[in-house]
N, C-alpha and C positions, 0 to 999 in steps of 0.2 A: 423418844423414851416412852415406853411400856408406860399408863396411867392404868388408876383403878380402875376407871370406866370402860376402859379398854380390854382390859383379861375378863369381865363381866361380860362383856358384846359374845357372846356364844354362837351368832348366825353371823356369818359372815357377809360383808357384801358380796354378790354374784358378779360383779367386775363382767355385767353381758354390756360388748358394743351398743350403745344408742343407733348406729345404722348397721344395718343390716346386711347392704350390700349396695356397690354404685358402679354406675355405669357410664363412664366418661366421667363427665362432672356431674353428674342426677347420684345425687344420695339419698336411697329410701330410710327412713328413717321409722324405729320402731312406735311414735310420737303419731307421726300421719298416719302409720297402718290403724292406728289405733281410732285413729277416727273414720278408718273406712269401713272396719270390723264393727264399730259401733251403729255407724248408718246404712250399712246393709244388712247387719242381725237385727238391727230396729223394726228395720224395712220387713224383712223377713217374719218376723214375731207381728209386725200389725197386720199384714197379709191374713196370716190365722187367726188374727181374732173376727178380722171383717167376714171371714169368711163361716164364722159360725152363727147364724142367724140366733141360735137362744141365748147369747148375748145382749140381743138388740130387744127394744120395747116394741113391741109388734113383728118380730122377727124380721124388722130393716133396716142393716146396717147403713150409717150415716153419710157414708161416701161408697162410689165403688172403687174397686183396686186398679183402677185404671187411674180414677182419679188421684188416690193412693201413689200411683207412680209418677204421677204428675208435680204431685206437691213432693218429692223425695231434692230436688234441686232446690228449690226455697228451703226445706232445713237446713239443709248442707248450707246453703248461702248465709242464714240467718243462725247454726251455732258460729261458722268461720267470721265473720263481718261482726256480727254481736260480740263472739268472744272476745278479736282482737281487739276494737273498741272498746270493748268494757274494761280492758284488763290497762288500756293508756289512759283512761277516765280517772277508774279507781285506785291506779297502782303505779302509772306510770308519768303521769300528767308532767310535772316539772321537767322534768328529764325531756320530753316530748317537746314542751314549748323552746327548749335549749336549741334545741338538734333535732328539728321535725322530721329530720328523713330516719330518724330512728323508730318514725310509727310504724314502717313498712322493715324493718330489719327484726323479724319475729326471731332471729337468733339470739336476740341480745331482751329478749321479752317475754313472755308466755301468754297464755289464754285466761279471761274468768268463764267464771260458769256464770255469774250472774249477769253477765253483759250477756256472752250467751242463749241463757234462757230469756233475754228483753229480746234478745233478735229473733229467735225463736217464734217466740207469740205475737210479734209483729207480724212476720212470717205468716204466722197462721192467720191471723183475723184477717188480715188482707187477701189470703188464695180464697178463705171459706166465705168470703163475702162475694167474691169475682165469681165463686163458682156454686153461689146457693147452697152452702155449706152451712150445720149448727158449728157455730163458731166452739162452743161447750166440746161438741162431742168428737171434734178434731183435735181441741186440745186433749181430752181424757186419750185419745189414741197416744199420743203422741208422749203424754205424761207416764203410758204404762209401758214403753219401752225404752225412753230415755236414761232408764239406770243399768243398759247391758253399755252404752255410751260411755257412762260415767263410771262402773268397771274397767274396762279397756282404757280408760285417759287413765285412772290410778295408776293402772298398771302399768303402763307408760312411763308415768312420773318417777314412779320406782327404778325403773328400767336406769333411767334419766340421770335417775342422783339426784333428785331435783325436791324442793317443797318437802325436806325430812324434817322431822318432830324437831322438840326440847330435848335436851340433855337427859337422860335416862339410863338408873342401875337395875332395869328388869331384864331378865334374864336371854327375853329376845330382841334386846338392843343393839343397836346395827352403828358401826363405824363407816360412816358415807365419804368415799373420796372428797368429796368439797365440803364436807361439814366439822373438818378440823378432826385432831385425835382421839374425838370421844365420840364415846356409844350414841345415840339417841333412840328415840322413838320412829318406829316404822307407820310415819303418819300415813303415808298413802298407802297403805295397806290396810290400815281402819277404816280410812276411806272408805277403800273400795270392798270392804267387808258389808261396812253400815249403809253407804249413797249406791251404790251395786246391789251387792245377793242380795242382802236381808228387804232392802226396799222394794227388790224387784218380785221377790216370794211375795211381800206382803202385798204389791198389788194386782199379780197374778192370781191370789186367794180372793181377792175380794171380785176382779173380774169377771173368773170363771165360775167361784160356788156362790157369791154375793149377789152377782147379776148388777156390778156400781156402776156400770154402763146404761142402766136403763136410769141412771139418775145423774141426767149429764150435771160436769162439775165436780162430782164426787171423787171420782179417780186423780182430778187435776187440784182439788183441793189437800186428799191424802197425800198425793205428792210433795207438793210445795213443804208443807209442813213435815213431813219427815224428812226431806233433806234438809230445812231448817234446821233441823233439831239436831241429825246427825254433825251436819256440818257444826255446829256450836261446840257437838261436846268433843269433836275432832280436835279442835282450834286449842283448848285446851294443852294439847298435847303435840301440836305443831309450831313449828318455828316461823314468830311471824316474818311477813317479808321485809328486807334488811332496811331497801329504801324508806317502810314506811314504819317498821318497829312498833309499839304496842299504842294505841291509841289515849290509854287510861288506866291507872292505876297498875301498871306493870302485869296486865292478864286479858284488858280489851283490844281487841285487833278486828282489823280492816272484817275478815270474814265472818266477825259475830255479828259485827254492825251493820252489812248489809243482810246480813242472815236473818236477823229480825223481823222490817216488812215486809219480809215474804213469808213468815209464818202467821203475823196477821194477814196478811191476805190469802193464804192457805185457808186460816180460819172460816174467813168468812166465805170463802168458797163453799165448804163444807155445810156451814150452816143455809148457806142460798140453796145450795143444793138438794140439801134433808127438807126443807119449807117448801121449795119446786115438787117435791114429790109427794110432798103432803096433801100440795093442795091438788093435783094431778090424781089422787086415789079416788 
């Protein structure tokens, strides 16, 4: 039966296959592309910045692209391994202690970003220390391209059907195959509006005409704290996840609450960063 919220949903869903195509039993699926289009436009996008020396504080960039292609297997390793884990830590945990072999059954699971980005910067301090690396200024690489990553997984998610909003009578509310006969909100599409483009403009400006590379930390501190922030005011408008539902007061959920110390520590990155340079003039 036709609901209000239903003749209000004006976009339709795009009902596209989640794979793409398979071959025997190998299903690509549009979920993995998405993280390979993320870490090789990563890849690709840090390339050019290492390779433009007035960038760099004394026009020397912090690693060479050799080494750059070296550390490209440690992210890949530390979003996959960080994600999956984080996302049976924070979201999947009981379920996991049941039926442990469902840690490795990523069909029946998805990925966090915040376990993610812990594997991530593990990741990193551990190659930048092995290979006489500023640990600061691998992470600021790596912080100013991770939002073409987190673009591409939105889009993904969308793809997916997967992680759609609250219930919603705006006008570009979407009726999602698994989200029952009402409209919602196109969370991953905010997403990847706000933790995507707008993040990724915002620290391509500060790179290229700011010069925040000469102030390691600073690129990694703006990071952290705008997808904090983004992500919060997404959450609002996202459905939390079923297993764990609202934490408090019917409006806290899992991704405010991790989303928080990582905006203090976004913070104080920021601020160590601005004092490092202070005292460096």
């Amino acid at each position: 039966m036709e609901t209000l919220a239903t003749r209000l949903a004006i976009l339709p869903f795009p009902e596209i296959d989640p794979v793409i195509f398979t071959i025997g039993p190998l299903a690509v699926r549009w979920y993995g592309l998405a993280y390979v289009a993320g870490i090789l436009l990563g890849w690709f996008y840090a390339r050019r910045i290492l390779q433009n020396p007035a960038l760099w504080r004394n026009g020397t960039p912090a690693l060479s692209p050799t080494q750059l292609d070296d550390f490209l297997l440690w992210a890949a390793g530390g979003i996959v391994l960080g994600g999956r884990i984080g996302y049976i830590l924070f979201y999947d945990f009981e379920a996991v202690l049941l039926d442990p072999i469902r840690a490795v059954e990523i069909w029946n699971g998805g990925m966090s970003f915040h376990g993610g980005l812990l594997g991530t910067t593990l990741a990193i301090v551990i190659f930048a220390r092995r290979h006489a690396i500023a640990v600061w200024s691998l992470l600021d690489i790596v912080a100013a391209v991770v939002p073409i990553g987190l673009f591409f997984g939105r889009i993904a998610n969308f793809i997916n059907g997967e992680l759609w909003g609250r219930l919603s009578s705006m006008p570009w509310a979407i009726v999602f195959p698994t989200g029952g006969p009402f409209a919602r909100h196109p969370s991953q599409l905010y997403e990847a509006a706000l933790e995507g483009i707008l993040l990724l403009a915002v620290l391509a400006y500060l790179v290229y005409r700011r010069k925040a590379l000469q102030s390691p930390g600073l690129v990694t501190g703006i990071f952290v704290c705008g997808y904090a922030a983004s992500r919060i005011f997404v959450e609002f408008f996202r459905e939390p996840d079923p297993q764990i539902g609202y934490l408090f007061g019917g409006w806290l959920t899992m991704g405010m609450l991790l989303s928080v110390p990582m905006a203090i520590a976004g913070l104080w990155a920021i601020v160590r960063a601005r004092r490092a340079a202070v005292a460096a003039a």
